[in-house]
ZANUKOL-180268 format. One record per residue (C-alpha): residue number from 0; residue in three letters; x, y, z. Coordinates in pm, 1 decimal, always signed. Layout:
! ZANUKOL-180268
<resi: NUM	resn: ALA	x: X	y: Y	z: Z>
...
***
This chain:
! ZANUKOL-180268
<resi: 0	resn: UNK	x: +3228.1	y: -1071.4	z: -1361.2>
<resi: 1	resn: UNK	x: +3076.8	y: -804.3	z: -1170.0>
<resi: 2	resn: UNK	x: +3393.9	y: -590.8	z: -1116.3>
<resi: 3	resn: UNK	x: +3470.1	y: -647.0	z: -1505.2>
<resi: 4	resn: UNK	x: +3103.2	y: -529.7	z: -1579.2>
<resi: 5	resn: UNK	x: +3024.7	y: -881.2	z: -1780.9>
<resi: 6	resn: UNK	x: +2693.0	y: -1013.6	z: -1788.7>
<resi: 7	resn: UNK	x: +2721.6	y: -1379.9	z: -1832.7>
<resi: 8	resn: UNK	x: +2308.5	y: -1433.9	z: -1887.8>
<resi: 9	resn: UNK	x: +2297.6	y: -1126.7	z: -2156.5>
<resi: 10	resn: UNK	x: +2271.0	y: -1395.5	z: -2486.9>
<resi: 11	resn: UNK	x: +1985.9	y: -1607.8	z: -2253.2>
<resi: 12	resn: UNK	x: +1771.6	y: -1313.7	z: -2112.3>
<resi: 13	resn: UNK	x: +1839.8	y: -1180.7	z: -2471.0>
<resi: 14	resn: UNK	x: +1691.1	y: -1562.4	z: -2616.0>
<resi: 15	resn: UNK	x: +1434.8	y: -1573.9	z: -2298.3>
<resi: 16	resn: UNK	x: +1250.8	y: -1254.6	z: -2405.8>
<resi: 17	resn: UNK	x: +1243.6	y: -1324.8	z: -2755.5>
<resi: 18	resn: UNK	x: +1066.1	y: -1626.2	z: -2674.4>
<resi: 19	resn: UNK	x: +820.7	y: -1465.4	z: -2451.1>
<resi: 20	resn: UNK	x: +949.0	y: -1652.8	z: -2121.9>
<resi: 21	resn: UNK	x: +1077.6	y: -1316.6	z: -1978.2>
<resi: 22	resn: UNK	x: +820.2	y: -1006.6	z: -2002.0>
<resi: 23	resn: UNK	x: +1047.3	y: -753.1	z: -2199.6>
<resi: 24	resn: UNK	x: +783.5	y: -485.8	z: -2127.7>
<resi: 25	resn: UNK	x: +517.4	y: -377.4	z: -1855.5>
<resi: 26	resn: UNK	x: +207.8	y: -216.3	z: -1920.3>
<resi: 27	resn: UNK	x: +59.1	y: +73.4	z: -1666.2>
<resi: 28	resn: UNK	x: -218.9	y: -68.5	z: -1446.9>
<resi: 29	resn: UNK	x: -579.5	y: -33.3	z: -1518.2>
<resi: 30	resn: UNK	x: -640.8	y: +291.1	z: -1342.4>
<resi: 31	resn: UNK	x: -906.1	y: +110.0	z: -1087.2>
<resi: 32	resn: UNK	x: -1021.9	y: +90.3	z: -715.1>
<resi: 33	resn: UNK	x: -785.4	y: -180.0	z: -694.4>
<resi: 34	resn: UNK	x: -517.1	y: -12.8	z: -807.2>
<resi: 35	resn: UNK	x: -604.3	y: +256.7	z: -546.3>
<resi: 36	resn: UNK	x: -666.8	y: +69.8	z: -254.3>
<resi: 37	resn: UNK	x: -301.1	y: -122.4	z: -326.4>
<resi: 38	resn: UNK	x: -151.4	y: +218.2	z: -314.5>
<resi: 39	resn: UNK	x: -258.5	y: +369.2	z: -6.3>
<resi: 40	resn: UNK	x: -165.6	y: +24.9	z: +142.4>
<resi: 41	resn: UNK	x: +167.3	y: +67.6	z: +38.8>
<resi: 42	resn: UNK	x: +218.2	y: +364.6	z: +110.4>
<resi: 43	resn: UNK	x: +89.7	y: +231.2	z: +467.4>
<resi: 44	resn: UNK	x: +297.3	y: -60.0	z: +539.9>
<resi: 45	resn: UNK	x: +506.6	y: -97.5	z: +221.2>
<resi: 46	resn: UNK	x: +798.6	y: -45.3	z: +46.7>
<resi: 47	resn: UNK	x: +950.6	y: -76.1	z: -267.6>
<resi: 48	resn: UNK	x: +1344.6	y: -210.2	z: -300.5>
<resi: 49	resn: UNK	x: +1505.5	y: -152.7	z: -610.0>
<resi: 50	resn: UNK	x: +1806.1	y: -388.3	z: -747.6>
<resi: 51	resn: UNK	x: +2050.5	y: -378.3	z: -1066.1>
<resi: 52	resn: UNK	x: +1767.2	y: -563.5	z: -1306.9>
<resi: 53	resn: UNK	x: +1407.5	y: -560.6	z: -1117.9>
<resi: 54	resn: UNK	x: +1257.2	y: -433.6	z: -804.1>
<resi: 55	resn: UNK	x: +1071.2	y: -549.0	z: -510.8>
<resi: 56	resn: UNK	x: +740.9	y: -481.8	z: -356.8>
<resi: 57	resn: UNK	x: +724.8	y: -569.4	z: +12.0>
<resi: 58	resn: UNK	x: +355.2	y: -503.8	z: +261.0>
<resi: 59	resn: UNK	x: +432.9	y: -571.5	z: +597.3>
<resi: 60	resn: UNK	x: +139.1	y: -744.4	z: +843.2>
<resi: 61	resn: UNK	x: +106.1	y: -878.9	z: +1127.0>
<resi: 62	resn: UNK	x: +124.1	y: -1274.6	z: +1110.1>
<resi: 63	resn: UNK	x: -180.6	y: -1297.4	z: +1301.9>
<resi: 64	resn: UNK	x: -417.4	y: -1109.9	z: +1038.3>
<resi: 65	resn: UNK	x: -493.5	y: -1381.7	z: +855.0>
<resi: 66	resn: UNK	x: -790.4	y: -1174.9	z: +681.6>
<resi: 67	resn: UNK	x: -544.2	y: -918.8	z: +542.4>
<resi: 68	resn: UNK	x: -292.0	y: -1119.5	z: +432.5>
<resi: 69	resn: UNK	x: -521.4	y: -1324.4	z: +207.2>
<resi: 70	resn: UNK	x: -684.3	y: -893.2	z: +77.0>
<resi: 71	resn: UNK	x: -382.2	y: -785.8	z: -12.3>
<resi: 72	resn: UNK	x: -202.6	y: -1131.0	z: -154.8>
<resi: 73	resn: UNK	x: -481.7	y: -1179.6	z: -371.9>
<resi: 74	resn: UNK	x: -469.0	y: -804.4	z: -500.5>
<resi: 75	resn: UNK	x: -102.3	y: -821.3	z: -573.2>
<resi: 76	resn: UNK	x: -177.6	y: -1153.5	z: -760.7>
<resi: 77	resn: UNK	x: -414.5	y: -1004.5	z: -979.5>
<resi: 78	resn: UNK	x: -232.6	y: -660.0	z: -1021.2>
<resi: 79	resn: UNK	x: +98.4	y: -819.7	z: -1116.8>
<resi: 80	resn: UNK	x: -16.7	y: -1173.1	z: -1243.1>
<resi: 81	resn: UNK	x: +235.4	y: -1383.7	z: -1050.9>
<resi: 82	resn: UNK	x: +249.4	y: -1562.6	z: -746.6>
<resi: 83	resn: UNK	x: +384.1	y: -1316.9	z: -439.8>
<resi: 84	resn: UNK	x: +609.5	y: -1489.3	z: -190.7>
<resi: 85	resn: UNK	x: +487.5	y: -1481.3	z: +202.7>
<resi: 86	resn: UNK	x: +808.3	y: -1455.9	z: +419.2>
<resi: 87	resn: UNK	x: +778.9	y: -1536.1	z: +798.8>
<resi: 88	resn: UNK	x: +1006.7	y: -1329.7	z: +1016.3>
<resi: 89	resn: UNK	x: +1216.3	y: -1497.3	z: +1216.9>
<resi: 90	resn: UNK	x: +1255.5	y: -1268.5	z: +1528.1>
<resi: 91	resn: UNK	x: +929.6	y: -1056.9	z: +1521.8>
<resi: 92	resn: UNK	x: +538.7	y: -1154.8	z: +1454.2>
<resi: 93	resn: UNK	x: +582.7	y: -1002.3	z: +1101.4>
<resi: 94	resn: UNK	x: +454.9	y: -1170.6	z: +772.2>
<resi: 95	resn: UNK	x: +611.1	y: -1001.4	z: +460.0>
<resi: 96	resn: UNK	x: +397.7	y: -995.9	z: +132.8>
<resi: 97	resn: UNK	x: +629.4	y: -1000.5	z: -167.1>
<resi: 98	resn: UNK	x: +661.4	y: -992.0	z: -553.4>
<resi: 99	resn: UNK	x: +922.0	y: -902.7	z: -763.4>
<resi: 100	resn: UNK	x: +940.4	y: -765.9	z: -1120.9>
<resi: 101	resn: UNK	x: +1033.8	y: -442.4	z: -1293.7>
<resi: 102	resn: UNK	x: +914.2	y: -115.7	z: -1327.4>
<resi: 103	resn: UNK	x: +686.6	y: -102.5	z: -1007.0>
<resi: 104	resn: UNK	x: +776.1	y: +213.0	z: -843.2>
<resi: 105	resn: UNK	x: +747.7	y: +353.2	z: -1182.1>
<resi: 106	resn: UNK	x: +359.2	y: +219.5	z: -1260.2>
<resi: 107	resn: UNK	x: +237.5	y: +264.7	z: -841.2>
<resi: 108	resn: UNK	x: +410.7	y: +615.4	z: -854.3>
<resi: 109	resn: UNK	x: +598.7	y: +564.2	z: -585.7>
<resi: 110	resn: UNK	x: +955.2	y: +607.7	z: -542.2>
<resi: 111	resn: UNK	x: +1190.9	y: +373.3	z: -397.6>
<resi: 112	resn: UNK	x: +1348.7	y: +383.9	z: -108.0>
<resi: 113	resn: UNK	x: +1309.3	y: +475.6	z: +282.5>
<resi: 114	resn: UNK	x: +901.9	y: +512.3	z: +278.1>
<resi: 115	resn: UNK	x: +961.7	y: +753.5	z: +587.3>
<resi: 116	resn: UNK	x: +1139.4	y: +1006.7	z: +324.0>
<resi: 117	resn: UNK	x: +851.3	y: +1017.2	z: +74.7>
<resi: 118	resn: UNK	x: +708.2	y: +1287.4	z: -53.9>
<resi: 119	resn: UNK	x: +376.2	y: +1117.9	z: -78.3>
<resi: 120	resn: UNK	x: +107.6	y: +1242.6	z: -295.2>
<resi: 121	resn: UNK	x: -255.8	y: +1102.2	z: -389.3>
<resi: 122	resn: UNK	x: -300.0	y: +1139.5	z: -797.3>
<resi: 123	resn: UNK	x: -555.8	y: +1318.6	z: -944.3>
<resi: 124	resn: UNK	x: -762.5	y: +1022.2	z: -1127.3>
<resi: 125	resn: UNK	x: -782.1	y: +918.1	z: -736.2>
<resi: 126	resn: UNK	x: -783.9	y: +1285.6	z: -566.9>
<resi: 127	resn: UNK	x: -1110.2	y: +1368.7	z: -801.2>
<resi: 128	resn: UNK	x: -1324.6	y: +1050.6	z: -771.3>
<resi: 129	resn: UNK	x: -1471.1	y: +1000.6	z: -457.2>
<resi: 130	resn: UNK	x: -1526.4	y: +633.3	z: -467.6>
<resi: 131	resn: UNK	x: -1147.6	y: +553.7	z: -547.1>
<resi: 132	resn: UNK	x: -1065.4	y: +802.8	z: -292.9>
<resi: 133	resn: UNK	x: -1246.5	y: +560.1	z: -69.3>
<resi: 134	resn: UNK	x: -1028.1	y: +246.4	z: -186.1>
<resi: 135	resn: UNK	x: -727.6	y: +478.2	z: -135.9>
<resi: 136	resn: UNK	x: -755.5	y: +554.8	z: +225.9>
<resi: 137	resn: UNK	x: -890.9	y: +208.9	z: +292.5>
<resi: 138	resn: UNK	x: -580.2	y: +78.2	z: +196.4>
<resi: 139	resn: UNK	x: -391.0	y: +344.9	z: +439.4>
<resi: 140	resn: UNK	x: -619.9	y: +250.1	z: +727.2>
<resi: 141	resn: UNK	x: -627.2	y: -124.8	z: +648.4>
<resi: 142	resn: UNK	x: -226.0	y: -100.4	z: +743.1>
<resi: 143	resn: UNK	x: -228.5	y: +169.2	z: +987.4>
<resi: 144	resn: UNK	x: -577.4	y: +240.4	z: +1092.7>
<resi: 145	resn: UNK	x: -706.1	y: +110.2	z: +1439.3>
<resi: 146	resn: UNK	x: -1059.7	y: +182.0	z: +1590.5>
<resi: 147	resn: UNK	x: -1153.4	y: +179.5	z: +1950.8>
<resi: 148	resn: UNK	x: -1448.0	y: +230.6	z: +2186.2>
<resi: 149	resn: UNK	x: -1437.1	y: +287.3	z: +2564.0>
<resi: 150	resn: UNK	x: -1789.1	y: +319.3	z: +2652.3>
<resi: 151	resn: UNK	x: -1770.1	y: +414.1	z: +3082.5>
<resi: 152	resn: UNK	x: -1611.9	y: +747.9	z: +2862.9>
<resi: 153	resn: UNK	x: -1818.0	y: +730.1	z: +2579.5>
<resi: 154	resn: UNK	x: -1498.5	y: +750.4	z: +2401.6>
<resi: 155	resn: UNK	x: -1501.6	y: +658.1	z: +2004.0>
<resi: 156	resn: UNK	x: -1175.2	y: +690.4	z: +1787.0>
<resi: 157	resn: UNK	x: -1099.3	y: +571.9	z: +1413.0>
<resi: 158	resn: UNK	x: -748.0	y: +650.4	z: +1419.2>
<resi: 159	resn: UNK	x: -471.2	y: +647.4	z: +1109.4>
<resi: 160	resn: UNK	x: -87.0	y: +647.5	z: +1279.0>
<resi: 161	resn: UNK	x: +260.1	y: +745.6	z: +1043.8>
<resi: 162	resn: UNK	x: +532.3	y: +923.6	z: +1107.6>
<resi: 163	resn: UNK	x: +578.8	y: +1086.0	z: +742.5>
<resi: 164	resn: UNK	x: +387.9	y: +1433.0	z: +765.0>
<resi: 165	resn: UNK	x: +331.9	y: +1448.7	z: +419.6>
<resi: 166	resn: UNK	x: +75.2	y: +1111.9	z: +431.5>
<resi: 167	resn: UNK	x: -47.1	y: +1231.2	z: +768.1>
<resi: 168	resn: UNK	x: -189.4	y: +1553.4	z: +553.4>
<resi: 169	resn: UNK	x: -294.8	y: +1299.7	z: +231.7>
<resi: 170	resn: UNK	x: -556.9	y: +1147.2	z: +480.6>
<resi: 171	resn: UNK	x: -658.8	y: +1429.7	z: +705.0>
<resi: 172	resn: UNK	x: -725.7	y: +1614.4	z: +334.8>
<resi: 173	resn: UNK	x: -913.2	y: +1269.8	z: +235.0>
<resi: 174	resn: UNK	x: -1128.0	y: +1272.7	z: +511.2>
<resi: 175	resn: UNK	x: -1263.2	y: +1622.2	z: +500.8>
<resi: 176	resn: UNK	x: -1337.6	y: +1565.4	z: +92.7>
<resi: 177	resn: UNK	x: -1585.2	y: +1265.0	z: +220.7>
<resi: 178	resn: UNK	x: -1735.7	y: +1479.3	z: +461.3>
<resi: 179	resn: UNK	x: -1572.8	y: +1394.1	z: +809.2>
<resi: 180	resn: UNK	x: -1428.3	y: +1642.9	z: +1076.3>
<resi: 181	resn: UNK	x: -1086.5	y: +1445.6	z: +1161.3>
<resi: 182	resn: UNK	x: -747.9	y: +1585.6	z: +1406.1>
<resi: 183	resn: UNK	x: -445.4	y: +1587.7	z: +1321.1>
<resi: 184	resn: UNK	x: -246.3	y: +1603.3	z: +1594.5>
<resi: 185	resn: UNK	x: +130.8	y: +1486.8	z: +1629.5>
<resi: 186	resn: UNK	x: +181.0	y: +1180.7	z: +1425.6>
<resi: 187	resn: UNK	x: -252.7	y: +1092.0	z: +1421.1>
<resi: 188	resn: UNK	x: -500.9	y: +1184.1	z: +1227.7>
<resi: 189	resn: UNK	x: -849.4	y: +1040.3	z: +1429.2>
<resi: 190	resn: UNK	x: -1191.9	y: +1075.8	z: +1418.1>
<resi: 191	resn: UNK	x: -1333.0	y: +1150.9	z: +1709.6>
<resi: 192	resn: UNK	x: -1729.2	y: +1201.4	z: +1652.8>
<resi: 193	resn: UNK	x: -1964.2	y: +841.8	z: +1747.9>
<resi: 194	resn: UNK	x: -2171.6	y: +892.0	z: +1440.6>
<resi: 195	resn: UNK	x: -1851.9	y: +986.5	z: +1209.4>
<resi: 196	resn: UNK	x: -1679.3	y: +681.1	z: +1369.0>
<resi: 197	resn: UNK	x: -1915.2	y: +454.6	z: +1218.7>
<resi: 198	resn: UNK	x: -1960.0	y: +615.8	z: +883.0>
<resi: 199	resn: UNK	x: -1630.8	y: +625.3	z: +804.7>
<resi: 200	resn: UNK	x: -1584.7	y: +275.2	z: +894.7>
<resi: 201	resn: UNK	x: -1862.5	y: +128.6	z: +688.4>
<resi: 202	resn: UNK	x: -1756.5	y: +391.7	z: +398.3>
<resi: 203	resn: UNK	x: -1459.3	y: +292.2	z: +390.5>
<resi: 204	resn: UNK	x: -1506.6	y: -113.8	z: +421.9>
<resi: 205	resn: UNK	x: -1251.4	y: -104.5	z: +697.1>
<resi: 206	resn: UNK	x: -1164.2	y: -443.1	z: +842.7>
<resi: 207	resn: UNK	x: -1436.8	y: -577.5	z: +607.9>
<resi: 208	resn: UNK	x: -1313.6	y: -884.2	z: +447.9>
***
């Protein structure tokens, strides 16, 4: 049916949406520090997979942060109003966060695709309010972010890790708008300052469930 480029569900999608079982259209998101925060965590540890008739939203955690997993499947419940599917992996520690439906790339504006190849950008309803700046890179740092103290050193660090240059800039720009003096060196941008350390932390909400 496939080859012959018949679609044998056309007449019942057709029915389905007419009766209001199938959404026929989706509405842009409430522009909203939810909405941030959800984006900078996918551009953290997500990705977006897009098939012939609907696309995927995947954030990747670690099975063992309960805390998170509950944040951000209760924010993708409430952004897309449906139920989003936890998948175990079966050879790593990885918990997958899903939820399918169309349009998403198109309403998170954020392409599809190999996340590592994104051109990411922060947009300007986020860029120019300080407080959903704040939800944005909390999001980043809730899925990359790590903070550590090694106090024989006096050694402080609120780190953010990626490999895509053009997020590694997003959040070192962040940062300085909210005040801090971060590095960005190699693939880290870090705050290195005790008193910064702790700011950003609590300004941010980091880890704070």
């Amino acid at each position: 049916m496939k080859r012959r480029k018949i679609d044998n569900f056309y007449e019942w999608r057709k029915n389905a949406k007419a009766k209001g079982l199938i959404r026929s259209e989706y509405s842009a998101f409430e522009r909203n520090g939810d909405l941030a925060e959800l984006i900078g965590v996918v551009y953290g540890d997500g990705n977006i997979e897009k098939f012939p008739r609907t696309e995927r939203l995947i954030i990747a955690a670690n099975s063992n942060a309960k805390d998170f997993i509950k944040r951000y499947q209760d924010l993708m419940r409430k952004m897309f109003n449906k139920e989003p599917t936890l998948m175990k992996s079966y050879n790593s520690n990885c918990m997958r966060i899903s939820v399918y439906q169309n349009k998403i790339s198109e309403r998170l504006g954020i392409p599809t695709g190999n996340k590592s190849q994104i051109k990411a950008s922060v947009p300007k309803w986020i860029k120019n309010n300080r407080e959903m700046l704040k939800r944005f890179l909390r999001g980043l740092f809730e899925a990359e972010g790590s903070f550590s103290v090694h106090k024989p050193t006096s050694t402080y660090k609120f780190s953010f890790s990626n490999r895509n240059n053009s997020l590694l800039k997003l959040v070192f720009d962040g940062l300085i708008v909210l005040g801090f003096h971060p590095n960005l060196s190699g693939y880290r941008v870090q705050i290195s300052r005790k008193e910064e350390v702790y700011k950003s932390i609590e300004e941010l909400q980091f880890r704070k469930y």
